[in-house]
Gaussian input, Z-matrix of N, CA and C with variables (Angstrom, degrees):
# hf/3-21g

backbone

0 1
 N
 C     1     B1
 C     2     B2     1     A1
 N     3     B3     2     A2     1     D1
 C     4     B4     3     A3     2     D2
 C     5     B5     4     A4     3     D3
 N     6     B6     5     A5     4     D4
 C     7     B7     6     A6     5     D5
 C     8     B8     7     A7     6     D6
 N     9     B9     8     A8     7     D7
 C    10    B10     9     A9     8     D8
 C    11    B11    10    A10     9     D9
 N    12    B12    11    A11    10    D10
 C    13    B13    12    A12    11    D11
 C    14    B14    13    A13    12    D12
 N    15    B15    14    A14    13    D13
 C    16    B16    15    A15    14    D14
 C    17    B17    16    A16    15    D15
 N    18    B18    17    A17    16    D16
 C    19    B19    18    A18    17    D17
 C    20    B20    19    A19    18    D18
 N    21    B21    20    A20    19    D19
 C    22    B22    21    A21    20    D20
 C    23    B23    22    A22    21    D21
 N    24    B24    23    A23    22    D22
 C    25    B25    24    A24    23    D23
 C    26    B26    25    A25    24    D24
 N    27    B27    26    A26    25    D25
 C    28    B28    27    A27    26    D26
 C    29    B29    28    A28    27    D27
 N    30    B30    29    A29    28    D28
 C    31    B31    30    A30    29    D29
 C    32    B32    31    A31    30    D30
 N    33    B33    32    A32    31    D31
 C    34    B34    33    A33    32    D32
 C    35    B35    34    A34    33    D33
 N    36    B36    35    A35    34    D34
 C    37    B37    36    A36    35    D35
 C    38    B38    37    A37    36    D36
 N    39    B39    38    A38    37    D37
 C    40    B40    39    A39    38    D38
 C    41    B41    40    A40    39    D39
 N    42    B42    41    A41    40    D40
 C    43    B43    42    A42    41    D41
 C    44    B44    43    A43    42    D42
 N    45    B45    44    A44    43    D43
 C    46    B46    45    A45    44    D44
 C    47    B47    46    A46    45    D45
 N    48    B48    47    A47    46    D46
 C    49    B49    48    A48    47    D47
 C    50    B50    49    A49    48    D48
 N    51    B51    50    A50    49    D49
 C    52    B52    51    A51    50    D50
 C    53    B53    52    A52    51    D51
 N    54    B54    53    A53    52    D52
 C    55    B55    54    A54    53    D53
 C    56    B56    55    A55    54    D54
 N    57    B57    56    A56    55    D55
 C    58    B58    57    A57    56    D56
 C    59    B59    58    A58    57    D57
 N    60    B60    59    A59    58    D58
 C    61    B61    60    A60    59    D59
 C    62    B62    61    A61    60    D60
 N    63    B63    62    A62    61    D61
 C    64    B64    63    A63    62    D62
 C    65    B65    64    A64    63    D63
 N    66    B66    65    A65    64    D64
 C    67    B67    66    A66    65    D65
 C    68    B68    67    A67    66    D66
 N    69    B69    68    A68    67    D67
 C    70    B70    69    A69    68    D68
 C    71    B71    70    A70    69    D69
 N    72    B72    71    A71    70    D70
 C    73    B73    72    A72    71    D71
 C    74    B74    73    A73    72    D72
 N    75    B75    74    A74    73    D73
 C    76    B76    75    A75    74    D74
 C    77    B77    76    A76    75    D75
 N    78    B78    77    A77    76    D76
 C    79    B79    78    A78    77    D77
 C    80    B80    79    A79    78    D78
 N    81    B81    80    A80    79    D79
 C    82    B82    81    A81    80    D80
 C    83    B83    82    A82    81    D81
 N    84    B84    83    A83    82    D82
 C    85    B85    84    A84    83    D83
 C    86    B86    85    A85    84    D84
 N    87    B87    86    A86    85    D85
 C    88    B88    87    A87    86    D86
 C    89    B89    88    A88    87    D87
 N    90    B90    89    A89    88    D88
 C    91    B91    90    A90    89    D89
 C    92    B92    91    A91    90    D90
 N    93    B93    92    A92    91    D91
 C    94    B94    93    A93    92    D92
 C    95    B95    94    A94    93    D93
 N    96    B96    95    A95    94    D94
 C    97    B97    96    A96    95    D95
 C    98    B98    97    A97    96    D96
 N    99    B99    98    A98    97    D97
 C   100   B100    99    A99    98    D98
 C   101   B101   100   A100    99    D99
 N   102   B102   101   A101   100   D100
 C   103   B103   102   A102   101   D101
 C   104   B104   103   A103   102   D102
 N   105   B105   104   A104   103   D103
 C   106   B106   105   A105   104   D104
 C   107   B107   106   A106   105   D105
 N   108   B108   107   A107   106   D106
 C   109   B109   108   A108   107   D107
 C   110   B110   109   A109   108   D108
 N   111   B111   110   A110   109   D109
 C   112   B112   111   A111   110   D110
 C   113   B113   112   A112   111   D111
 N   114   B114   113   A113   112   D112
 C   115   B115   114   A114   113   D113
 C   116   B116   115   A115   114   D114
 N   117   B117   116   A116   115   D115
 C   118   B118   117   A117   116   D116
 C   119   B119   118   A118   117   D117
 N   120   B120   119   A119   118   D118
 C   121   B121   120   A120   119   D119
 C   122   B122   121   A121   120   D120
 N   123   B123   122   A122   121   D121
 C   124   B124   123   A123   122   D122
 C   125   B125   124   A124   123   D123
 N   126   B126   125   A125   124   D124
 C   127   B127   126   A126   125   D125
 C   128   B128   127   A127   126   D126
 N   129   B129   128   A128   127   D127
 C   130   B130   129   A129   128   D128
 C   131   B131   130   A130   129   D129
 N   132   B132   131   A131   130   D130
 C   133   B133   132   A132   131   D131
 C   134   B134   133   A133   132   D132
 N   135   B135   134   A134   133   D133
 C   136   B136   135   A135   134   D134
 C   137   B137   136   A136   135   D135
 N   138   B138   137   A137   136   D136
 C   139   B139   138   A138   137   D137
 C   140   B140   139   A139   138   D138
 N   141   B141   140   A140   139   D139
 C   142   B142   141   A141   140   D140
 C   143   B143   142   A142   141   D141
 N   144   B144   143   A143   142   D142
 C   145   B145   144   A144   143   D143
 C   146   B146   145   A145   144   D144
 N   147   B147   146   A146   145   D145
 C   148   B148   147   A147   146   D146
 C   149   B149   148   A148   147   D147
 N   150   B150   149   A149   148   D148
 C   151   B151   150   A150   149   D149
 C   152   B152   151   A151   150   D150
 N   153   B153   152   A152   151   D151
 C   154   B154   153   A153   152   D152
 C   155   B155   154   A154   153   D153
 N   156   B156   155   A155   154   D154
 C   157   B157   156   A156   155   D155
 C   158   B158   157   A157   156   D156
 N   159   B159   158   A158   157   D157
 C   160   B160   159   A159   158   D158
 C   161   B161   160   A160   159   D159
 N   162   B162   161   A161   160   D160
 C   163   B163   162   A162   161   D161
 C   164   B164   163   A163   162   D162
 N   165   B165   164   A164   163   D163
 C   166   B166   165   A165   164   D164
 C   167   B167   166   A166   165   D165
 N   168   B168   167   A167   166   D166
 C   169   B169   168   A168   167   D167
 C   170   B170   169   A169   168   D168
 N   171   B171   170   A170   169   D169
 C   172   B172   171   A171   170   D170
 C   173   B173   172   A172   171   D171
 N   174   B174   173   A173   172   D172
 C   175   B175   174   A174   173   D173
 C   176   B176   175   A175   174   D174
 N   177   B177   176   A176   175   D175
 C   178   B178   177   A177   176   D176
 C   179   B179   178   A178   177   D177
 N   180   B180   179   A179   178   D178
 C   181   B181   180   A180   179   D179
 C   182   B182   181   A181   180   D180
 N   183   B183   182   A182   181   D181
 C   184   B184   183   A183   182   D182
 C   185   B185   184   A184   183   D183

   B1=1.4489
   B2=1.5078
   B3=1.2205
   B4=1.5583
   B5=1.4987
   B6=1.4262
   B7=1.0607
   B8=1.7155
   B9=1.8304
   B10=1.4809
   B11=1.6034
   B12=1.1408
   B13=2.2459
   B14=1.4629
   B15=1.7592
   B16=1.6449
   B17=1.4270
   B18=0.9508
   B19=1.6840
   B20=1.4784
   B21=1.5073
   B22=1.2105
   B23=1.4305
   B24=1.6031
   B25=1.8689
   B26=1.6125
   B27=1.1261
   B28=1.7741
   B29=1.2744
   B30=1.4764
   B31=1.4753
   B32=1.8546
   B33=1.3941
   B34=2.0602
   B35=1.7711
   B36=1.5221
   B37=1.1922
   B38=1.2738
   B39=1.3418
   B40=1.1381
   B41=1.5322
   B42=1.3827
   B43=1.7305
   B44=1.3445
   B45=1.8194
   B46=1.1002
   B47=1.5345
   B48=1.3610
   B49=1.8243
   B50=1.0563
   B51=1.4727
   B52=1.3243
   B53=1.2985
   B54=1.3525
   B55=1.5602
   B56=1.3544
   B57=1.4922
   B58=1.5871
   B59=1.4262
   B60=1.6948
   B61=1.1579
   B62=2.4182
   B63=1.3586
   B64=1.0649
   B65=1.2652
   B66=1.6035
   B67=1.3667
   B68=2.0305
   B69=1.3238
   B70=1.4783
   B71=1.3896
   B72=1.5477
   B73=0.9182
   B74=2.0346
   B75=0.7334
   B76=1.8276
   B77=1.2217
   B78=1.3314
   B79=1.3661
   B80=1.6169
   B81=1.7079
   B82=1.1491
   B83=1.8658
   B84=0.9681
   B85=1.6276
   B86=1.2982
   B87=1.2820
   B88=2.2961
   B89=1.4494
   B90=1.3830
   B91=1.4371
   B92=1.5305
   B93=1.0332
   B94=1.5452
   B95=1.6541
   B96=1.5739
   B97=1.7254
   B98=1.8421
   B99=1.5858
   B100=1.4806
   B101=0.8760
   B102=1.9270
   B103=1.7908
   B104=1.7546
   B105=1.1436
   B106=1.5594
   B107=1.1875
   B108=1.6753
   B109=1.3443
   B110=1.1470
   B111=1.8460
   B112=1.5676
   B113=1.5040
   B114=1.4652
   B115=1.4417
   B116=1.4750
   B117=1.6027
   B118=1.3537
   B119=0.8450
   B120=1.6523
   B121=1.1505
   B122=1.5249
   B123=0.9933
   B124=1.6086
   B125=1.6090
   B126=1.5406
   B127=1.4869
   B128=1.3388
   B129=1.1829
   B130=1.6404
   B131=1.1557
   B132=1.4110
   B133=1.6108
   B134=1.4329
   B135=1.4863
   B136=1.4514
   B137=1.6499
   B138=1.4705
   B139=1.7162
   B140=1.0883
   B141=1.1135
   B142=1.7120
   B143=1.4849
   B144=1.0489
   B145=1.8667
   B146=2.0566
   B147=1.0041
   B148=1.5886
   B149=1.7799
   B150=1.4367
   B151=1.6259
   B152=1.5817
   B153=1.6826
   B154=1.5346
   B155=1.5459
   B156=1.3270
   B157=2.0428
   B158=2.2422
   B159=0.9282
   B160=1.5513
   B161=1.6128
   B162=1.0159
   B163=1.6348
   B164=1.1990
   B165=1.8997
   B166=1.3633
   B167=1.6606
   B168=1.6630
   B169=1.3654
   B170=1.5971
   B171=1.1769
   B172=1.2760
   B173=1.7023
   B174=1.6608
   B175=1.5123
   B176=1.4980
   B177=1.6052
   B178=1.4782
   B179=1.6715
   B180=1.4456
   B181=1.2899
   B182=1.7298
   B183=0.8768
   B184=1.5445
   B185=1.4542
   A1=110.58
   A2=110.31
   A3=103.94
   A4=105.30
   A5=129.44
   A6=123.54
   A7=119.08
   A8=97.68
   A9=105.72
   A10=118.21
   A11=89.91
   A12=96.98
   A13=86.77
   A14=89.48
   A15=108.41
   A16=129.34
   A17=130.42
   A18=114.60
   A19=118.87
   A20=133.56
   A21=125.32
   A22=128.15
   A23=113.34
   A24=112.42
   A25=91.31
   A26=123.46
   A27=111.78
   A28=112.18
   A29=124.71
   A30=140.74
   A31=111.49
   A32=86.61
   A33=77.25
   A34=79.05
   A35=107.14
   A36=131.34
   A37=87.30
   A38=136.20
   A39=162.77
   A40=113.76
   A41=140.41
   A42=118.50
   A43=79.82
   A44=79.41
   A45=119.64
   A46=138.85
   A47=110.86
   A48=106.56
   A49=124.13
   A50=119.13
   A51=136.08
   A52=134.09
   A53=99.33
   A54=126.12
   A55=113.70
   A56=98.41
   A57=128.47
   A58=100.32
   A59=143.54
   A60=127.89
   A61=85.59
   A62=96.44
   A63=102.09
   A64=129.71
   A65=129.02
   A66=141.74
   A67=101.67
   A68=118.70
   A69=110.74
   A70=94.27
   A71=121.11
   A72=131.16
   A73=118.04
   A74=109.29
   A75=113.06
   A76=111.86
   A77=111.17
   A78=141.27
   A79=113.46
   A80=147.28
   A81=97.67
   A82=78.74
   A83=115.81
   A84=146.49
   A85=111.09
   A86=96.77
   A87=113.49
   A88=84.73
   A89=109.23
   A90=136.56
   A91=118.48
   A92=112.71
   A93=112.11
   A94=105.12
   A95=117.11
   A96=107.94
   A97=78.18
   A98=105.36
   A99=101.79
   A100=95.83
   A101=107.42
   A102=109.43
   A103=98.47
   A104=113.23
   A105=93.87
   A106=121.54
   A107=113.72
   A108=136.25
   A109=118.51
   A110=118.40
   A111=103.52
   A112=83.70
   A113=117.08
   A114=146.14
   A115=98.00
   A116=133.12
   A117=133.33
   A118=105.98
   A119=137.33
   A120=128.14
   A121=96.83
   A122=145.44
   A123=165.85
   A124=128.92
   A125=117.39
   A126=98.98
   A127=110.16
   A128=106.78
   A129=115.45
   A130=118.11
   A131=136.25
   A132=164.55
   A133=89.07
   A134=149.50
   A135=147.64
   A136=99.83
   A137=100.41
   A138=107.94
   A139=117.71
   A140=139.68
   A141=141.77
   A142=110.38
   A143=124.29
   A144=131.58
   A145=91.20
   A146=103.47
   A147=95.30
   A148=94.64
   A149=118.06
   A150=110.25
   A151=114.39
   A152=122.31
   A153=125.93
   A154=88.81
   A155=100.56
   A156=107.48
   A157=83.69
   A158=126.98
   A159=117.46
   A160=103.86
   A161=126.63
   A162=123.23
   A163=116.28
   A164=109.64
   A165=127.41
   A166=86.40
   A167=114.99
   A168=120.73
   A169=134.63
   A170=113.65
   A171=116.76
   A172=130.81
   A173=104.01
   A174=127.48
   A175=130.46
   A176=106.90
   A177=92.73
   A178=97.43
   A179=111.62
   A180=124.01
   A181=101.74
   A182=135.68
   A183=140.73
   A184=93.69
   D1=162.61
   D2=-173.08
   D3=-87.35
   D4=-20.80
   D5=-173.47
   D6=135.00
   D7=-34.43
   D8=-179.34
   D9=-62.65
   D10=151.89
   D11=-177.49
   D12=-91.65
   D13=133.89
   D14=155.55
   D15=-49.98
   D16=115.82
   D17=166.46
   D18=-58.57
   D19=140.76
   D20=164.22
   D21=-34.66
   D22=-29.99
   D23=175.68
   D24=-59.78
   D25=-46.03
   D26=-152.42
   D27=-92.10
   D28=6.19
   D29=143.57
   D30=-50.38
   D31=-39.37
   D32=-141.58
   D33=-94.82
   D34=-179.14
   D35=-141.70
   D36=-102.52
   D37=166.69
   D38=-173.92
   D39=-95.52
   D40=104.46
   D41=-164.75
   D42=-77.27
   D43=161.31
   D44=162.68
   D45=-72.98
   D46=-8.39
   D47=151.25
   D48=-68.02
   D49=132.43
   D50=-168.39
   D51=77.29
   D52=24.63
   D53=172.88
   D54=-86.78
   D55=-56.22
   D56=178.45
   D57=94.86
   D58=-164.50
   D59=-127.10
   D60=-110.51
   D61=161.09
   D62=151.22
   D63=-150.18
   D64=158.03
   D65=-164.85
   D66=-62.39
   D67=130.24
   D68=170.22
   D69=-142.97
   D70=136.66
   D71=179.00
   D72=-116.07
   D73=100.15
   D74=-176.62
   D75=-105.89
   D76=144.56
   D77=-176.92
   D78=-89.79
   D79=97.35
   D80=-178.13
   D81=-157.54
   D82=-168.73
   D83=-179.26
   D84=-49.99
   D85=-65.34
   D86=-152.47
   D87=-159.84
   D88=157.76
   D89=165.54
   D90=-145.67
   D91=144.92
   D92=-177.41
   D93=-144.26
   D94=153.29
   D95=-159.07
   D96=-126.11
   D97=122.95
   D98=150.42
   D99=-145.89
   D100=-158.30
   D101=-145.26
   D102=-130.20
   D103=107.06
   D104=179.64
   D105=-51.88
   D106=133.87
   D107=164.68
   D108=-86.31
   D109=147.12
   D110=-156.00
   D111=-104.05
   D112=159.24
   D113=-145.38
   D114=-158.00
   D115=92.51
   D116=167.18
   D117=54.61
   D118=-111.51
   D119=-150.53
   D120=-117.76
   D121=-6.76
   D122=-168.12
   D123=-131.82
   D124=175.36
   D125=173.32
   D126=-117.17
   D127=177.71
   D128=173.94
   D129=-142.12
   D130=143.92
   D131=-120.02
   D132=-144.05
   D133=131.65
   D134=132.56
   D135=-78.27
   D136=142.40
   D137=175.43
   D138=-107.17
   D139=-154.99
   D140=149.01
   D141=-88.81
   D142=135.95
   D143=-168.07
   D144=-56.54
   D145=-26.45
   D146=-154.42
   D147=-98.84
   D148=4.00
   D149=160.56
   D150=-95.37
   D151=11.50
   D152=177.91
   D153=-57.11
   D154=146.70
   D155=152.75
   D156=84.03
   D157=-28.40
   D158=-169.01
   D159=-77.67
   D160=127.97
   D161=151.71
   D162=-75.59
   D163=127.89
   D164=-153.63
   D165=-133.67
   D166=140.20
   D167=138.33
   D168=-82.67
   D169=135.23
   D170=171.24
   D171=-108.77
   D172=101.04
   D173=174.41
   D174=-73.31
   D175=98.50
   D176=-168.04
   D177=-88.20
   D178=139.43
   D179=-167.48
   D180=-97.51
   D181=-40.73
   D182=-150.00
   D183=-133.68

């Protein structure tokens, strides 16, 4: 490297509009498909009581 500090923009990730779609393949337990519901200013996902405490990914399909 030459030495220069990154700026925080060139840390973070690039969104994903205007990429168009890509292939992801995950490994995991259980899966379940619902639809986010909007929640104030954001949405929200209901889980199963028994995935609290589990680390879950979230795949937006559409």
């Amino acid at each position: 490297m030459t030495g220069e500090k990154k700026s925080k923009k060139e840390d973070k990730a690039v969104p994903a509009k205007g990429r168009g779609k890509v292939k992801l393949e995950i490994y995991g337990e259980e899966m379940v498909e619902k639809i986010v519901k909007l929640s104030g200013n954001s949405g929200r996902v209901y889980l199963p009581p028994d995935w609290v405490g589990c680390r879950v990914k979230i795949v937006r399909v559409d």
